[in-house]
C-alpha positions as CSV (number, residue, x, y, z in Angstrom):
1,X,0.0,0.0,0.0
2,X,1.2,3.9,-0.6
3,X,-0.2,6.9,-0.8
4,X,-0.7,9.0,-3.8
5,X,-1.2,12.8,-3.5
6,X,-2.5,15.1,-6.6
7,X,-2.4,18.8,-6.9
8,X,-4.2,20.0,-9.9
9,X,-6.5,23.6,-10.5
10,X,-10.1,23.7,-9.6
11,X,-10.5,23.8,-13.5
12,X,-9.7,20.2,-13.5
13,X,-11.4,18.8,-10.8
14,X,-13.7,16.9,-12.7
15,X,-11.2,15.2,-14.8
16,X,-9.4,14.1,-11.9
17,X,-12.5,12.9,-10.4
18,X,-12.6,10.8,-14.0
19,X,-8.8,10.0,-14.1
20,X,-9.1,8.3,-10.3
21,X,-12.3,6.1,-11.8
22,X,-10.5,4.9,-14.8
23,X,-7.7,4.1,-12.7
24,X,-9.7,1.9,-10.5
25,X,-9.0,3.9,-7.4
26,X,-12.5,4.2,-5.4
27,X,-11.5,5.3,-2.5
28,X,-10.1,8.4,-2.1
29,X,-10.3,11.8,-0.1
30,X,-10.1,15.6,-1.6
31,X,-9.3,19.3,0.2
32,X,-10.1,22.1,-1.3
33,X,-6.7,24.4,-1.3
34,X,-5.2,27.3,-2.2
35,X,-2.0,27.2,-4.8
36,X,0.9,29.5,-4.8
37,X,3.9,30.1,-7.0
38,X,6.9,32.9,-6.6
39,X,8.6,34.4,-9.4
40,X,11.6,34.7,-7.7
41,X,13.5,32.3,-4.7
42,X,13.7,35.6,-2.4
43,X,9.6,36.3,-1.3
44,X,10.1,39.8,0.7
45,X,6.6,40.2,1.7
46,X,4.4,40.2,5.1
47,X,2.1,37.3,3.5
48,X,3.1,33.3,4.8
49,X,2.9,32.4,0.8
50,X,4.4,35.2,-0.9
51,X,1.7,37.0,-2.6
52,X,-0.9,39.4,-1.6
53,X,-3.3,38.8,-4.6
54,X,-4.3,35.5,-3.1
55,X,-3.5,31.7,-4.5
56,X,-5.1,29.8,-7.5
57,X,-8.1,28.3,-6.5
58,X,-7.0,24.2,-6.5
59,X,-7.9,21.0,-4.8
60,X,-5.9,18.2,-3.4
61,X,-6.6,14.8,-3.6
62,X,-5.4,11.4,-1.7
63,X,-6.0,7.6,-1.2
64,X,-3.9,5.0,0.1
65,X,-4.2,2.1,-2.4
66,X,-2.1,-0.2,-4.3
67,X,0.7,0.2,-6.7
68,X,-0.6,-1.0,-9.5
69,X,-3.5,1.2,-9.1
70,X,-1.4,4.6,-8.6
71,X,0.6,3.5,-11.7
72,X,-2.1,3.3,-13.8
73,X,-3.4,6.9,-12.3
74,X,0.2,8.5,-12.8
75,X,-0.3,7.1,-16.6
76,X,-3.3,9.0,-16.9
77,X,-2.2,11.7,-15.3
78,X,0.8,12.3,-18.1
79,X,-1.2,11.6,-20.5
80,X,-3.7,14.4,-19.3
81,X,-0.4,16.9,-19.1
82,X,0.4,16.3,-22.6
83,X,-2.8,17.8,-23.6
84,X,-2.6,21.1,-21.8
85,X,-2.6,24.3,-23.1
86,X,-2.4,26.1,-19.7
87,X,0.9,26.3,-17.7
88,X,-0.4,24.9,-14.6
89,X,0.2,20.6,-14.9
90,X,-1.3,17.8,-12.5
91,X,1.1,17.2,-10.3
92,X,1.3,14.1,-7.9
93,X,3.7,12.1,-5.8
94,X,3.8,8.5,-4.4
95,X,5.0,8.3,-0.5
96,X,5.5,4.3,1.1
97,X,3.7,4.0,4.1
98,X,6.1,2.0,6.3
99,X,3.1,1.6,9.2
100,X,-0.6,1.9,9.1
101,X,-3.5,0.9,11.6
């Protein structure tokens, strides 16, 4: 078992939503979030996240599953990229889980 995590735009939401069915994963939890990116490595500004205009509107999704099942999604999900004509890609990463109750 691991956990997968995907970042992607509210815009997309719905084709993750398709991406995690076709990919066999059924169970699976979602936060709604707020996504941030710095033009430059030095932020100078009051603001935690470095920009006072506010963060792009994006949602985070997890499940714990099996391998072969997060394979298949991170297939998808580069598939999905290739198609893009915005700047702003899914994104995911796999983490082990070493212990779980």
């Amino acid at each position: 078992m691991k956990l997968v995590i995907v970042t992607a735009v509210q815009e997309f939401h719905n084709d993750i939503l398709k991406l995690f069915k076709k990919a066999n994963i059924e169970n699976f939890s979602e936060s709604t979030i707020d996504g941030y990116k710095s033009s430059n490595g030095f932020v100078v500004t009051p603001n935690w996240f470095g920009s006072n205009k506010g963060g792009n509107e994006s949602n985070m999704f997890f499940s714990f599953t099996e391998e072969t099942q997060i394979d298949a999604l991170l297939e998808l999900i580069k598939e999905f990229n290739i198609h893009l004509e915005t700047n702003n890609p899914v994104r995911a990463v796999v983490l082990p889980i070493e212990k779980s109750i």
